[in-house]
C-alpha positions as CSV (number, residue, x, y, z in Angstrom):
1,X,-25.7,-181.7,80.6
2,X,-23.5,-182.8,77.4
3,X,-24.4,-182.6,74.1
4,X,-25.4,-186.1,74.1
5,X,-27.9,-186.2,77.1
6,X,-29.8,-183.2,75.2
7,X,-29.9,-185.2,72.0
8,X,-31.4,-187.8,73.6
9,X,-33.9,-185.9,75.8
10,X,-35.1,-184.5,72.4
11,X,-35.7,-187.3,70.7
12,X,-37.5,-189.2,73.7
13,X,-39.6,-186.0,74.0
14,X,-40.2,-186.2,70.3
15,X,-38.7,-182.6,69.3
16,X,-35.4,-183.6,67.8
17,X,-33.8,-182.4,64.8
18,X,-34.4,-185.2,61.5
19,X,-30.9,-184.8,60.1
20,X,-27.7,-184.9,62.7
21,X,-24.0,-185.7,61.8
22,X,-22.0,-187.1,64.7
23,X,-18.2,-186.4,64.8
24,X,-15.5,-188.1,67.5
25,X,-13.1,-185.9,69.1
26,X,-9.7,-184.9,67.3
27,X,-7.9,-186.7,70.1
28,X,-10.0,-190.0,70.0
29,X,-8.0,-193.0,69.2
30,X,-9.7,-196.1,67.2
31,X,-12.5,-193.2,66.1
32,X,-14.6,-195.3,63.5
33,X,-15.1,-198.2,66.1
34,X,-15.4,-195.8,68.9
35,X,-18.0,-194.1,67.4
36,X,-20.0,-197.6,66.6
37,X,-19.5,-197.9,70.3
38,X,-21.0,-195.0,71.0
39,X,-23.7,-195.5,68.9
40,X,-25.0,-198.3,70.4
41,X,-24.6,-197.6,73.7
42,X,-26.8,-194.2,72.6
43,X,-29.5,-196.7,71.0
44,X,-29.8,-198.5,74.0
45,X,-30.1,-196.1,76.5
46,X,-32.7,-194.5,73.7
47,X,-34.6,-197.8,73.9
48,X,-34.2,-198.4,77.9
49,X,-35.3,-194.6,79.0
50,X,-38.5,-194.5,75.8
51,X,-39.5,-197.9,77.0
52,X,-39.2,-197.8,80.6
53,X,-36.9,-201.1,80.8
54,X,-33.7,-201.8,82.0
55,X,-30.6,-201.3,80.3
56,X,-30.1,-205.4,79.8
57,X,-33.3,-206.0,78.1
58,X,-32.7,-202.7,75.9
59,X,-29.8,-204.1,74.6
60,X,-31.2,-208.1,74.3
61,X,-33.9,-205.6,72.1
62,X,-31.9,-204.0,70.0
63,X,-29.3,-206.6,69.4
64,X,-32.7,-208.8,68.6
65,X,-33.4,-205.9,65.9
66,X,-36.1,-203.6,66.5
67,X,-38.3,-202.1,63.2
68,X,-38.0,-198.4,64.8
69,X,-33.6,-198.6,64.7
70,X,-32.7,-199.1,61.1
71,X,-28.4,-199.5,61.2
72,X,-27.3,-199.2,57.7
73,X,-23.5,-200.5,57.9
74,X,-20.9,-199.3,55.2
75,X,-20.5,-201.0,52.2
76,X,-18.0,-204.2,52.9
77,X,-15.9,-202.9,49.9
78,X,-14.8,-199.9,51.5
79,X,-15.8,-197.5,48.5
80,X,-18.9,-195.6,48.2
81,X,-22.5,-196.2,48.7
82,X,-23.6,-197.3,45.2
83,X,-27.3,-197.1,43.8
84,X,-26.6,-200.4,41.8
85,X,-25.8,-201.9,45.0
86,X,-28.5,-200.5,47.1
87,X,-26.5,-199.9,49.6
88,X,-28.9,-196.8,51.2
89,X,-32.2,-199.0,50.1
90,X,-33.4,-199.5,53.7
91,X,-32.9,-195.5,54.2
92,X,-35.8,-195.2,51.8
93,X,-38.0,-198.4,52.4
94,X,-38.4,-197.8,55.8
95,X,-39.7,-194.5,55.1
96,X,-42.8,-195.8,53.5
97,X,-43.9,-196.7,56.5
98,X,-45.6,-195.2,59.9
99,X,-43.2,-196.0,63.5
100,X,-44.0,-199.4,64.0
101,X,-44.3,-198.7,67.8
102,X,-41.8,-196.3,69.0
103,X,-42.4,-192.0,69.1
104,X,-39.6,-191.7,67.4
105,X,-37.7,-193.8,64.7
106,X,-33.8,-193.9,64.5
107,X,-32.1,-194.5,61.0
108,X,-28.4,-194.6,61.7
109,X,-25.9,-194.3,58.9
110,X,-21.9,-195.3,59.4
111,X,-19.1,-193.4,57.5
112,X,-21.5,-190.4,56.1
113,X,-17.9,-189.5,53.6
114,X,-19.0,-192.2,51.9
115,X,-22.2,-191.4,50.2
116,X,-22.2,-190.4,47.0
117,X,-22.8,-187.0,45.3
118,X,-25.3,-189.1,43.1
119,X,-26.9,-191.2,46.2
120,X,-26.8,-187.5,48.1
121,X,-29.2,-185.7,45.2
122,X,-31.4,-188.9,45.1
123,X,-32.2,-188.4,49.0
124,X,-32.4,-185.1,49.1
125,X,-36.3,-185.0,48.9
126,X,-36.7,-187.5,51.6
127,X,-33.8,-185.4,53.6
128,X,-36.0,-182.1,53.5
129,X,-39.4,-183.5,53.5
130,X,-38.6,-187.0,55.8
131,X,-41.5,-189.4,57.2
132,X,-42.4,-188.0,60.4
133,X,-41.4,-189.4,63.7
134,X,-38.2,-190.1,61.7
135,X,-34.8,-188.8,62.4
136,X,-31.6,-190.0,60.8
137,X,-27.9,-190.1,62.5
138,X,-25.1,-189.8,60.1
139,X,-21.9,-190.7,61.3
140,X,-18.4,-189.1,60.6
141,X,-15.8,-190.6,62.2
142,X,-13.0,-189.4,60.6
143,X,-14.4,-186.2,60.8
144,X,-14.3,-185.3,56.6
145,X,-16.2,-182.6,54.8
146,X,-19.5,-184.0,53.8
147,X,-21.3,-183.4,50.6
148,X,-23.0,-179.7,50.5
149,X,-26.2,-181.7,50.2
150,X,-26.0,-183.5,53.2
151,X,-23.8,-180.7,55.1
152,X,-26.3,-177.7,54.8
153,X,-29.1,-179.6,56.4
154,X,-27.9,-181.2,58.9
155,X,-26.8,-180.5,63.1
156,X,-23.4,-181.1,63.8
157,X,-22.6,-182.4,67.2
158,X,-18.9,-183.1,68.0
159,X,-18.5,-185.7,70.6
160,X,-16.1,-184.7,74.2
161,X,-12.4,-185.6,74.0
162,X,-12.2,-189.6,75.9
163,X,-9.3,-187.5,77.6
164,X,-11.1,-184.9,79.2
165,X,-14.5,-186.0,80.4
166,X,-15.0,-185.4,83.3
167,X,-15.7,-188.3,86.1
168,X,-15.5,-188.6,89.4
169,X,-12.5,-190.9,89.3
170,X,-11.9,-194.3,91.6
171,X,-8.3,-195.4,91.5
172,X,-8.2,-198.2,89.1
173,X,-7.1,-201.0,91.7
174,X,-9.8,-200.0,93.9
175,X,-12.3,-200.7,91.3
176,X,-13.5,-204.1,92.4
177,X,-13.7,-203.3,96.3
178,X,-15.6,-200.2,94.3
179,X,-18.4,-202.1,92.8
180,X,-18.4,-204.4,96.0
181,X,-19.2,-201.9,97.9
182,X,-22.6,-201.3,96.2
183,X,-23.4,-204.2,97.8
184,X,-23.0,-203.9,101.5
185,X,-26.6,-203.8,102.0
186,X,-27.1,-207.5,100.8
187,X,-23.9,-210.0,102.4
188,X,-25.1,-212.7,100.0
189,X,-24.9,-210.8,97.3
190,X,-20.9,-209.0,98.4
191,X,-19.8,-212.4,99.8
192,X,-20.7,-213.9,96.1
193,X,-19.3,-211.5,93.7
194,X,-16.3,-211.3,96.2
195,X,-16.0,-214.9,95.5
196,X,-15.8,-214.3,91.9
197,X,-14.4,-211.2,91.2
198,X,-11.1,-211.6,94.3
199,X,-11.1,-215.3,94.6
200,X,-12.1,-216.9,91.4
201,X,-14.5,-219.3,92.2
202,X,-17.8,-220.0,92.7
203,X,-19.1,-218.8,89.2
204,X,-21.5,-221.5,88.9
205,X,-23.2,-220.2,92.1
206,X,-23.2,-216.2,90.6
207,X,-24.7,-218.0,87.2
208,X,-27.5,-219.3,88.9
209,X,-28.2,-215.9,91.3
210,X,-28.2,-214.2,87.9
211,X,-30.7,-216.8,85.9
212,X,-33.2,-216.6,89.1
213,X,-32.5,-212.4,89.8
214,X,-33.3,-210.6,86.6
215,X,-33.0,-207.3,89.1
216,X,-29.7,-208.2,90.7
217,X,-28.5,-208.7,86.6
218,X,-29.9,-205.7,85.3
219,X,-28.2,-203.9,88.6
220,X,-24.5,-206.0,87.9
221,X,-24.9,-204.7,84.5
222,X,-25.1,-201.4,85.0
223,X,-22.8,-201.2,87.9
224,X,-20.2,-202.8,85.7
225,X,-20.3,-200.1,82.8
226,X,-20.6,-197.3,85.8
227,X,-18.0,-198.5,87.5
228,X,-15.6,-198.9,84.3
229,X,-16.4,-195.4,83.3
230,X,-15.3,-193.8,86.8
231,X,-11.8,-195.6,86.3
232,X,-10.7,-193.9,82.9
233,X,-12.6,-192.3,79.8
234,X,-9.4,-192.8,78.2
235,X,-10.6,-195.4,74.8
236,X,-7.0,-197.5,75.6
237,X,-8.0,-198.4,79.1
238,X,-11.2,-199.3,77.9
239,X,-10.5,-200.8,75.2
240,X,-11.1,-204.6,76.2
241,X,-13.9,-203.7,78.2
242,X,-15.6,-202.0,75.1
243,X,-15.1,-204.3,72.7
244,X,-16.8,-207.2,75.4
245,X,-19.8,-204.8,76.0
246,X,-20.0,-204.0,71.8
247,X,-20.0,-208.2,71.5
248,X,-22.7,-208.5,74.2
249,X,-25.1,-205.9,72.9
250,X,-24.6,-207.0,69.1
251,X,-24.1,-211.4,69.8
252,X,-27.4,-213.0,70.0
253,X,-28.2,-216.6,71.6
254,X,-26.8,-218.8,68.9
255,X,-23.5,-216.7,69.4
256,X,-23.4,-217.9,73.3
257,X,-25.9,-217.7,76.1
258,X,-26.7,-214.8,77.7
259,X,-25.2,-216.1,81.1
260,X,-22.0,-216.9,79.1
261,X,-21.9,-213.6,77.2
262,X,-22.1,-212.2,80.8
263,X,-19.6,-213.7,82.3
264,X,-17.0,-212.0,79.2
265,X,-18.2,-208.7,80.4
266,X,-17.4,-209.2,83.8
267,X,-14.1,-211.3,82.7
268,X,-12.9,-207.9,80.8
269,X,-13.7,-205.8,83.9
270,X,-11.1,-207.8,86.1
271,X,-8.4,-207.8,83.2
272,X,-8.6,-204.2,83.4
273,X,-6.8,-204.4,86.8
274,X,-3.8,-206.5,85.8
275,X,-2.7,-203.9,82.9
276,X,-0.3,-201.2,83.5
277,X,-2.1,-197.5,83.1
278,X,-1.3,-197.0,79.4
279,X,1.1,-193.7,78.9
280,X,-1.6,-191.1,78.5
281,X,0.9,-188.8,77.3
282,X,1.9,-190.4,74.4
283,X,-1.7,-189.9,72.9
């Protein structure tokens, strides 16, 4: 069990720590986007295992907003979090108030460097004496010292090198017959997504199975990031893939329809097959 899974188990079970800083591996590339990646793929399966619900409709919920997940982006200027600004005012708002709904309430923080020593001494009440229910996720991505303040209460957790995670690999041109294969047990199902993903047609057909099967979506959807992740944990080779699945969880209707935002996913997981294996070496 990683490091991750017993994060998570703690806060569904409602014994996690209130303060946590996460760091990205010495060797990840891209680490700042990377670990927004992470982030939100952590929210969601947060969301899908406290709620019971499928990992589609955990990310429609959370790209939708949800009053338990506070994100509190870095300032667009690049500096520091600034009290005339109120940059960090939603860290303290939402404290005012009791969970709306979930055990458990998630205030996420990006580029924890940035926080002031002046912003770090005005939350360090709320820090040692935070609502309940409340725990706050403070993110390091390039892996600087933090302010003492922040530093001496807080659990560090370092995520696994990309590199080294270990998978139980597919070969990456197999990948397709791969996730066809999960499908044996149903011909219409194989003889559709064979269409699409080997032939290239029939997409209007897989639109409409997906509109009328909200199972054989949710069960696409997670075969698709399952099946990605046995191929490589190298960031490079998932690159595309990544940034399509970050656009789905965080795009909302007026950004595309679902159906259409889909389709991009499963568009990024058939490029994957046409790039040469990045030199793993070089990294």
């Amino acid at each position: 069990m990683t490091g991750e899974d017993v994060l998570l188990n703690k806060i569904v079970s409602g014994k996690s720590p209130q303060l946590v800083t996460i760091t990205p591996h010495s060797e990840t590339k891209n680490p700042e986007e990377y670990l927004n990646t992470w982030l939100t793929a952590f929210l969601t399966k947060y969301l899908s295992k406290i709620k019971n619900i499928s990992q589609v409709q955990a990310s429609s919920l959370l790209s939708n907003t949800h009053p338990d997940i506070v994100l509190i982006k870095k300032p667009e200027s690049g500096k520091k979090y600034t009290i005339s600004n109120n940059d960090l005012s939603d860290f303290f708002s939402v404290q005012q108030y009791r969970n709306w709904e979930l055990p458990t309430r998630i205030i996420a923080i990006e580029r924890v460097d940035l926080i002031s020593e002046t912003y770090a001494n005005k939350m360090l009440k709320t820090l040692e004496e935070p609502t309940p229910g409340t725990i706050t996720i403070l993110l390091n991505p390039l892996n600087k010292k933090c302010l003492r303040t922040i530093e001496s209460r807080s659990i560090s957790m370092r995520l696994k090198s990309p590199l080294k995670i270990e998978h139980s690999k597919i070969e990456k041109q197999n990948k397709i017959q791969y996730l066809l294969n999960q499908f044996t047990d149903d011909s219409q199902k194989y003889d559709l997504l064979n269409d699409v993903l080997l032939k290239n047609k029939n997409t209007h057909k897989l639109a409409q199975a997906l509109k009328e099967d909200h199972d054989f979506k949710d069960n696409l959807f997670r075969l698709l990031i399952d099946t990605q992740s046995k191929v490589s944990d190298h960031f490079l080779t998932n690159e595309d893939f990544l940034k399509e699945l970050n656009w789905f969880w965080h795009s909302s209707t007026y950004n595309g329809l679902e159906i259409e935002r889909f389709y991009g996913l499963i568009a990024a997981f058939k490029r994957q097959d046409s790039r040469q294996k990045p030199d793993l070496g070089a990294y």
